[in-house]
N, CA, C and O atoms as a CHARMM CRD file, in Angstrom:
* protein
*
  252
    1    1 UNK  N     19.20000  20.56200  -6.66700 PROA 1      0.00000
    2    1 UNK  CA    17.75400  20.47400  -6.72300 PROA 1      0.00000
    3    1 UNK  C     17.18600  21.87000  -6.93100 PROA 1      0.00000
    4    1 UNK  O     17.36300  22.74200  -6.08000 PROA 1      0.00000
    5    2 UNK  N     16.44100  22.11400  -8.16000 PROA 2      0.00000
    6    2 UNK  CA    15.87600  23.43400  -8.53400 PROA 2      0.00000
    7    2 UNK  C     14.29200  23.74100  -7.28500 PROA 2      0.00000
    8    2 UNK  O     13.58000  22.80600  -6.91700 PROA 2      0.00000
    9    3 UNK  N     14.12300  24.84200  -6.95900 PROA 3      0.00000
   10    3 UNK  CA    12.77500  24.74800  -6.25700 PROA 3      0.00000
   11    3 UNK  C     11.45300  24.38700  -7.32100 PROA 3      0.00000
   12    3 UNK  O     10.29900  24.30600  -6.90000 PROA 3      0.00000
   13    4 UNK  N     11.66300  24.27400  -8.13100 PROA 4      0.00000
   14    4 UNK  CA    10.44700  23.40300  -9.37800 PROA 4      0.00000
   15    4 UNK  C     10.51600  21.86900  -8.70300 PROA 4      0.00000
   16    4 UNK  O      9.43300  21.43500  -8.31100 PROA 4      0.00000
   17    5 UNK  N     11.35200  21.25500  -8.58200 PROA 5      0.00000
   18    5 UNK  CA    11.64800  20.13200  -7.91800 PROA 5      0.00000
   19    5 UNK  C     11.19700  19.77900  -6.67600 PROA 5      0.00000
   20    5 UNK  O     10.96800  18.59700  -6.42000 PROA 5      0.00000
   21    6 UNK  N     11.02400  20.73200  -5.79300 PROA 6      0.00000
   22    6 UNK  CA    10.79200  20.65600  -4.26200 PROA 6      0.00000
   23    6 UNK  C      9.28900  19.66900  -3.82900 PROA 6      0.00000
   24    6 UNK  O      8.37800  19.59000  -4.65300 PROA 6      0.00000
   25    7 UNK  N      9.22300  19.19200  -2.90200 PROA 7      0.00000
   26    7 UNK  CA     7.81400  18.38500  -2.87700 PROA 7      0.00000
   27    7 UNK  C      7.23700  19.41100  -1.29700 PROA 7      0.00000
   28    7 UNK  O      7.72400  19.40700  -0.16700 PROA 7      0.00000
   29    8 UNK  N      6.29000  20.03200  -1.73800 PROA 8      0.00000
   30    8 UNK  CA     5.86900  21.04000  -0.61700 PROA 8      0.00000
   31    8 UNK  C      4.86900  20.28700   0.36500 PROA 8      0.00000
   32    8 UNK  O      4.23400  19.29200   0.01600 PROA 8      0.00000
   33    9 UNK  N      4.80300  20.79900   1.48800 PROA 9      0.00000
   34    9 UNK  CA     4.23600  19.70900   2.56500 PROA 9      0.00000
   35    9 UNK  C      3.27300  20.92400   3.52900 PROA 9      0.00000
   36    9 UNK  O      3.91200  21.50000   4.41000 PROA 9      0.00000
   37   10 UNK  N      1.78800  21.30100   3.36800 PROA 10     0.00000
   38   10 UNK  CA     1.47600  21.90200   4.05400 PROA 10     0.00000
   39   10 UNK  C      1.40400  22.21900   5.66400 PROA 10     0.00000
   40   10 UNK  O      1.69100  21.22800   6.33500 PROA 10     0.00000
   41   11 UNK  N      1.04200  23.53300   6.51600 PROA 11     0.00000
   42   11 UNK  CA     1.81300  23.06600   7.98100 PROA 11     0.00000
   43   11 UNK  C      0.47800  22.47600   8.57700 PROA 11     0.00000
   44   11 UNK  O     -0.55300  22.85900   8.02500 PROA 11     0.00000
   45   12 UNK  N      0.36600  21.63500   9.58200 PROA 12     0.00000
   46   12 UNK  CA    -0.52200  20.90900   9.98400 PROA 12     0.00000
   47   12 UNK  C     -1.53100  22.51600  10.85300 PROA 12     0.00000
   48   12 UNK  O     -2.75300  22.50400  10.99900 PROA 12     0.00000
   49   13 UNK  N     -0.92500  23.30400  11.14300 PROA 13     0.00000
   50   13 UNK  CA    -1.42800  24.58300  11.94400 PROA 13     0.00000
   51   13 UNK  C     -2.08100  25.55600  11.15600 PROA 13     0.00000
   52   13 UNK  O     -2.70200  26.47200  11.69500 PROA 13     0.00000
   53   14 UNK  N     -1.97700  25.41600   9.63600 PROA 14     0.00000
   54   14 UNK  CA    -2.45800  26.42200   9.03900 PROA 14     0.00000
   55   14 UNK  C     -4.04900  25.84900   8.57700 PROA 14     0.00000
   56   14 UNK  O     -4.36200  24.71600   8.21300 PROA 14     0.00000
   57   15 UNK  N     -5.08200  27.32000   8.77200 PROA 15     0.00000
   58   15 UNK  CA    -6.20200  26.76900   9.00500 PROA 15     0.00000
   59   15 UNK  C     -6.91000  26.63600   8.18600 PROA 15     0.00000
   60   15 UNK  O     -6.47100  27.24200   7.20800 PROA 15     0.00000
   61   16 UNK  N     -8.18300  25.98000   7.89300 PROA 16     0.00000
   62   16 UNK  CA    -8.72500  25.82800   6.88800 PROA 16     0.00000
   63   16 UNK  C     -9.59400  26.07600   5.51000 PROA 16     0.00000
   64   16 UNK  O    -10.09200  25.49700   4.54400 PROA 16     0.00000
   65   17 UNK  N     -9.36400  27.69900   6.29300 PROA 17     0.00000
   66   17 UNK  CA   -10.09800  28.81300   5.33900 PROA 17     0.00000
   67   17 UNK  C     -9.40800  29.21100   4.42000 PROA 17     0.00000
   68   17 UNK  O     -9.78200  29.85200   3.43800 PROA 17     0.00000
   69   18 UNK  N     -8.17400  28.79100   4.73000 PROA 18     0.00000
   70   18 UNK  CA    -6.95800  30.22200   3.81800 PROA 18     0.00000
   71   18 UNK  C     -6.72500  31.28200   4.02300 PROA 18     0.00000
   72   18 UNK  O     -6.47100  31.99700   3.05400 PROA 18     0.00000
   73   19 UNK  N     -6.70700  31.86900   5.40700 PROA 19     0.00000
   74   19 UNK  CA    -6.08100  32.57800   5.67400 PROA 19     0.00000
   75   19 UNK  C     -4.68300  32.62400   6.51200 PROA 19     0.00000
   76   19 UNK  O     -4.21000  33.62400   7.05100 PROA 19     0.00000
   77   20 UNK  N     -4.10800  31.25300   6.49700 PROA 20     0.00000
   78   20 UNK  CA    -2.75800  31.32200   7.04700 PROA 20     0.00000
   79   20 UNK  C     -2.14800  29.99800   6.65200 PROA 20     0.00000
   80   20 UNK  O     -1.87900  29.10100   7.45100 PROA 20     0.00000
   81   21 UNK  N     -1.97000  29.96100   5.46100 PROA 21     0.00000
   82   21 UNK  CA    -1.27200  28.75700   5.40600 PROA 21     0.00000
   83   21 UNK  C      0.37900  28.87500   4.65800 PROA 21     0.00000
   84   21 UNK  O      0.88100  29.48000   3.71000 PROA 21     0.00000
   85   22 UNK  N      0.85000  27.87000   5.76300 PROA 22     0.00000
   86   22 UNK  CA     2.35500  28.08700   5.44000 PROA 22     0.00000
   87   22 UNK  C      2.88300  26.81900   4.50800 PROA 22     0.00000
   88   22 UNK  O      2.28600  25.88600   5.04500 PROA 22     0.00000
   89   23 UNK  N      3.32000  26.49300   3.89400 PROA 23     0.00000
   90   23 UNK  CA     3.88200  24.78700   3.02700 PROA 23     0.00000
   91   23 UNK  C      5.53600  25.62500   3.42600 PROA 23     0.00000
   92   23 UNK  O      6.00300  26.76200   3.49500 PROA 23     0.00000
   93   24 UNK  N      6.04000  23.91300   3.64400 PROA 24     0.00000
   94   24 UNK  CA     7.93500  23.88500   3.42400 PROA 24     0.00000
   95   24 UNK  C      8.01000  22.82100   2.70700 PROA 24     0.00000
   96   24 UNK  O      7.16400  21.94800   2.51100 PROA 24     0.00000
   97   25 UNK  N      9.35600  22.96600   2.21700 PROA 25     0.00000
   98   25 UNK  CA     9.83600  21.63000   1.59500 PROA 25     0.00000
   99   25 UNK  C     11.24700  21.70700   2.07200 PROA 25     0.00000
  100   25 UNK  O     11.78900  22.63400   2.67300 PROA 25     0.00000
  101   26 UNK  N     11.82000  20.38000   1.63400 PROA 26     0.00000
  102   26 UNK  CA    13.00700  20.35000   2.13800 PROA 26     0.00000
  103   26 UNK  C     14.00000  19.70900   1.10100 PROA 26     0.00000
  104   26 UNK  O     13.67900  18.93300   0.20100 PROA 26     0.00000
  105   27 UNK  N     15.44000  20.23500   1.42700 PROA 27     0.00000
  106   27 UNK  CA    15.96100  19.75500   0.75100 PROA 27     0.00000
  107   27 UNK  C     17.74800  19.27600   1.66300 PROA 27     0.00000
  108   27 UNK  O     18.20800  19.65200   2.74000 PROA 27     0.00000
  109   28 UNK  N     18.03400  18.78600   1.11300 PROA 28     0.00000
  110   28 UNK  CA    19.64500  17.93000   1.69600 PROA 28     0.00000
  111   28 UNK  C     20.12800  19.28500   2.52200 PROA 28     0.00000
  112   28 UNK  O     20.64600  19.15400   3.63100 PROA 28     0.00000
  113   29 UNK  N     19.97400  20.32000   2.05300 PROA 29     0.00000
  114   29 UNK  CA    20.76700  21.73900   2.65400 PROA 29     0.00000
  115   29 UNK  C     20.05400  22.74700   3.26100 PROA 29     0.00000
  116   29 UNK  O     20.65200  23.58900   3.93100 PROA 29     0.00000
  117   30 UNK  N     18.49500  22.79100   3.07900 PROA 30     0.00000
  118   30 UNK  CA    18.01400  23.66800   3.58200 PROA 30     0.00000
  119   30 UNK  C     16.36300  23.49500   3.42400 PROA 30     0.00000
  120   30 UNK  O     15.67300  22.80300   2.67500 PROA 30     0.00000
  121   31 UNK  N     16.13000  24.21000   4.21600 PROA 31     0.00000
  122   31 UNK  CA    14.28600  24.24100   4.31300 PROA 31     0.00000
  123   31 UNK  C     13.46100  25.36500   3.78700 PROA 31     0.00000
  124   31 UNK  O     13.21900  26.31600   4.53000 PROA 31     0.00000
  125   32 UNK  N     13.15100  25.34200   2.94900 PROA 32     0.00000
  126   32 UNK  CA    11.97500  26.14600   1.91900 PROA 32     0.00000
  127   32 UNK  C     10.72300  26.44800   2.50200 PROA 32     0.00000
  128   32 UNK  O      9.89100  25.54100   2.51800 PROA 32     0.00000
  129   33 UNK  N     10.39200  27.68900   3.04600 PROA 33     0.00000
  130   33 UNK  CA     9.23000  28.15100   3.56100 PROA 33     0.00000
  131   33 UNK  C      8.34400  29.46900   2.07000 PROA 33     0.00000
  132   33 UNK  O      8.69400  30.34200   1.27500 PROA 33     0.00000
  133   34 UNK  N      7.19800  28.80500   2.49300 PROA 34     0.00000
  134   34 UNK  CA     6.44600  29.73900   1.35500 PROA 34     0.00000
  135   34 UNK  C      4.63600  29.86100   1.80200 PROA 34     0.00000
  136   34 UNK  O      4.04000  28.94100   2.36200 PROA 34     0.00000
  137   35 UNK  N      4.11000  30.94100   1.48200 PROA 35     0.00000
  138   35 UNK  CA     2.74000  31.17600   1.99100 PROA 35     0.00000
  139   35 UNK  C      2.16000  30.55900   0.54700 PROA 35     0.00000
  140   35 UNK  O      2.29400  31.10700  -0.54700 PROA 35     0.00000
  141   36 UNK  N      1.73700  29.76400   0.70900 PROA 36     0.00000
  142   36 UNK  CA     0.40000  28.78700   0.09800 PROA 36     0.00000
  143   36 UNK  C     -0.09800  29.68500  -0.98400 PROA 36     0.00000
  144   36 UNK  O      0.15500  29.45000  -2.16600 PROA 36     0.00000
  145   37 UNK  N     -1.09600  31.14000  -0.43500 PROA 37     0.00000
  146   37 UNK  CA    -1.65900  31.44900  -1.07600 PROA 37     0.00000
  147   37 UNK  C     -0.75800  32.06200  -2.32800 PROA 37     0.00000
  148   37 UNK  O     -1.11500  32.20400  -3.49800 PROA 37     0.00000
  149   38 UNK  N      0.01800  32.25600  -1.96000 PROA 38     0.00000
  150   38 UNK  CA     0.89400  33.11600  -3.30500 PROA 38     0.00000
  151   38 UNK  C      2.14300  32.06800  -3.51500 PROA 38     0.00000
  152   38 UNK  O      2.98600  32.08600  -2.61800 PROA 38     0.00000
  153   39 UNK  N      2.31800  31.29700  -4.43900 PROA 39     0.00000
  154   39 UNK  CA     3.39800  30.16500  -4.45900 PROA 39     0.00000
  155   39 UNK  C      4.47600  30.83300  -5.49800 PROA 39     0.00000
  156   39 UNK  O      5.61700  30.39700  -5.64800 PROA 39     0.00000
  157   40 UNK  N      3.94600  31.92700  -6.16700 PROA 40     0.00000
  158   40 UNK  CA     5.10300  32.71700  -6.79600 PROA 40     0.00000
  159   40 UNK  C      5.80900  33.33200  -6.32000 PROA 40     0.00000
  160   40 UNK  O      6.93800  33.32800  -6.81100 PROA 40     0.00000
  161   41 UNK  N      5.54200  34.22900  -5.06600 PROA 41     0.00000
  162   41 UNK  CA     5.67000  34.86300  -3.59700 PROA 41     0.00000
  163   41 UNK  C      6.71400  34.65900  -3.18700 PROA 41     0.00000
  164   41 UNK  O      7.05500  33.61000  -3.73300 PROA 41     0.00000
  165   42 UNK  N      7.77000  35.10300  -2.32200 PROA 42     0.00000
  166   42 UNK  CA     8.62800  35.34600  -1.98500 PROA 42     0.00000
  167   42 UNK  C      8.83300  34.29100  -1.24900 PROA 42     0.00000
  168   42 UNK  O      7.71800  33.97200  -0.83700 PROA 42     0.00000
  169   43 UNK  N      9.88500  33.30700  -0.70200 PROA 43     0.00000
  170   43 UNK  CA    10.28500  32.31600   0.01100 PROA 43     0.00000
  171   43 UNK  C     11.32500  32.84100   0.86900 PROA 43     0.00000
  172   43 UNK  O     12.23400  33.61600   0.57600 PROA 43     0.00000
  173   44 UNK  N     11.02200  32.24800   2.07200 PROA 44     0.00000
  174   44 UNK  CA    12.69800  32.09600   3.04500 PROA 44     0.00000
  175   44 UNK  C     13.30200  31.14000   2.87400 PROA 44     0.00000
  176   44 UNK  O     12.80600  30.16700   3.44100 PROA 44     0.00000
  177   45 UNK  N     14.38900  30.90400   2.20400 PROA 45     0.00000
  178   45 UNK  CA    15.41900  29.61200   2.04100 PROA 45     0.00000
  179   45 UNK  C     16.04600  29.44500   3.78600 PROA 45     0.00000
  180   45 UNK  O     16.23300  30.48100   4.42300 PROA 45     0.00000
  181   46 UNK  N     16.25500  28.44200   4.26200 PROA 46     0.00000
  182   46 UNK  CA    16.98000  28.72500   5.72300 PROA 46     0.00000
  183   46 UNK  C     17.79600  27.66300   5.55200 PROA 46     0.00000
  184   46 UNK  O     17.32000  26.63200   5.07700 PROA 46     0.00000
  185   47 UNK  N     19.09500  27.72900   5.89300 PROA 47     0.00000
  186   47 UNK  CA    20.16100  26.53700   6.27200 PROA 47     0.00000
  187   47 UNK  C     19.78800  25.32500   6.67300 PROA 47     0.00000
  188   47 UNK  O     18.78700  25.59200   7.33700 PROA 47     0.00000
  189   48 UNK  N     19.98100  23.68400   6.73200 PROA 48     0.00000
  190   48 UNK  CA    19.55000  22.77200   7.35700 PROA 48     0.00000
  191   48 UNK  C     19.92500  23.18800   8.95800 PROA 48     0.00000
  192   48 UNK  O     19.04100  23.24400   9.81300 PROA 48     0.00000
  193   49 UNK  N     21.40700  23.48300   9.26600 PROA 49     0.00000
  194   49 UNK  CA    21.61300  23.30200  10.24600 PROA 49     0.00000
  195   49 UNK  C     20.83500  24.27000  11.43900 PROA 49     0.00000
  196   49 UNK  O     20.64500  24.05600  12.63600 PROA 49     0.00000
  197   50 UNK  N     20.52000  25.29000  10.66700 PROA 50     0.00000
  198   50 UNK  CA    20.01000  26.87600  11.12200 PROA 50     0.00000
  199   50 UNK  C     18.55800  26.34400  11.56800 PROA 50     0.00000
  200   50 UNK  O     18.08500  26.82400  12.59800 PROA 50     0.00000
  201   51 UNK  N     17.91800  25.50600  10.94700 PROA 51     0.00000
  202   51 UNK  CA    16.65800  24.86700  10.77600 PROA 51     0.00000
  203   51 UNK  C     16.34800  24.13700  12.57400 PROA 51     0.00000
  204   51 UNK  O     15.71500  24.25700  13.62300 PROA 51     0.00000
  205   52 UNK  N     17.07900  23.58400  12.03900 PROA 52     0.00000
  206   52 UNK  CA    17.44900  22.39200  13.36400 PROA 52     0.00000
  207   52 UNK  C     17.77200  22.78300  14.82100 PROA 52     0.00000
  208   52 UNK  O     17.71500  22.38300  15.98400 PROA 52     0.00000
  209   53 UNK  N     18.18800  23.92100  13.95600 PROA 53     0.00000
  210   53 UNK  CA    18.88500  24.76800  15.79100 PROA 53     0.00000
  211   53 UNK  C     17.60400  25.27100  16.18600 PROA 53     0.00000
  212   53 UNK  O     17.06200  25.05700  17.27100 PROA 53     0.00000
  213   54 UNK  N     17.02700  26.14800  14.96800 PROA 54     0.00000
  214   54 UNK  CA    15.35400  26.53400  15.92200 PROA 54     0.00000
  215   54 UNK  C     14.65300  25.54700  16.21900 PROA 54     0.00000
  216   54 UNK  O     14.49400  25.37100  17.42700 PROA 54     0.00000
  217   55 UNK  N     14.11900  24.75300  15.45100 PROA 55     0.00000
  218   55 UNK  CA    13.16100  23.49400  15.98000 PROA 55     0.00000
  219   55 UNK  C     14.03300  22.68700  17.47600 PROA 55     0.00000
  220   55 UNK  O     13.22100  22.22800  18.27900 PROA 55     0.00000
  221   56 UNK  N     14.93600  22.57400  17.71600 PROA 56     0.00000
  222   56 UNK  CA    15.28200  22.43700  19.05000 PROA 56     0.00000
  223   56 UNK  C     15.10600  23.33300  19.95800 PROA 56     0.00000
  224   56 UNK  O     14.90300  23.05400  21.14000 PROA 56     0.00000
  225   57 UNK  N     15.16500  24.47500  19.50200 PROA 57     0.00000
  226   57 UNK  CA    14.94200  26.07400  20.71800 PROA 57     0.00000
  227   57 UNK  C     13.61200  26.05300  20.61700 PROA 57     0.00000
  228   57 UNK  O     12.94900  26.21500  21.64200 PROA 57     0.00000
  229   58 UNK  N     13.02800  25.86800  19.47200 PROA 58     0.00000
  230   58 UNK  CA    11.59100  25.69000  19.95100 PROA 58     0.00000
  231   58 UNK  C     10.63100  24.67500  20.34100 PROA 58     0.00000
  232   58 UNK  O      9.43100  24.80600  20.58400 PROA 58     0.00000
  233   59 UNK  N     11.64600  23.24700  20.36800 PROA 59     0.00000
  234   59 UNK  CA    10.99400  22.19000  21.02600 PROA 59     0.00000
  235   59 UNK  C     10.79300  22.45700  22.92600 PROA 59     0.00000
  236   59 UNK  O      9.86000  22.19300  23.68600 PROA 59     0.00000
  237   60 UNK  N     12.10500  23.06800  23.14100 PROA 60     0.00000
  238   60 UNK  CA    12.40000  23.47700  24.36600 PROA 60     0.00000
  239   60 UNK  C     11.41100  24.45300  24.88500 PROA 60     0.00000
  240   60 UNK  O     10.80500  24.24500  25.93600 PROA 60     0.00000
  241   61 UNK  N     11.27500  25.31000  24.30300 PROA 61     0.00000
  242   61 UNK  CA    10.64200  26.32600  25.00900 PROA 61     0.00000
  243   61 UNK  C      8.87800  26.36700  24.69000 PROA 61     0.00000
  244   61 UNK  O      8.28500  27.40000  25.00200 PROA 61     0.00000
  245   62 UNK  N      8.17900  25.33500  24.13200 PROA 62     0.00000
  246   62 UNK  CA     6.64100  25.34500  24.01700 PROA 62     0.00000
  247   62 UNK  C      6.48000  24.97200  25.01400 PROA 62     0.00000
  248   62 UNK  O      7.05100  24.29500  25.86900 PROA 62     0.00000
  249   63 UNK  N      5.12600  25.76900  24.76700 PROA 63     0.00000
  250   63 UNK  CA     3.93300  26.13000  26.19600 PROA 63     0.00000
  251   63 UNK  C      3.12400  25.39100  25.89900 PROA 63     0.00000
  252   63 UNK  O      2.10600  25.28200  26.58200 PROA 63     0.00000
């Protein structure tokens, strides 16, 4: 799957002015992070499994 392909999903936290908005997409292997305002902009590719391990460390530990 090329990132032209990706279906981007904005974050429910980013606010409504535009000044912080994050979109991911996902794919079978890994999770695609990118700032909205610049979609040409540099991305963090992250592992599925790598993904999963934080969203559990950080299910755990919210305040």
């Amino acid at each position: 799957m090329s990132t032209t392909e990706l279906s981007w999903h904005k974050s429910s936290y980013s606010s409504g002015d535009g000044d912080s908005c994050v979109e991911i997409a996902t794919s079978p292997s890994a999770v695609h992070i990118r700032d909205s305002k610049d979609r040409q902009g540099p991305r963090l590719i992250i592992p599925a499994d790598a993904w999963n391990a934080f969203l559990s460390y950080a299910t755990r530990h919210a305040t």
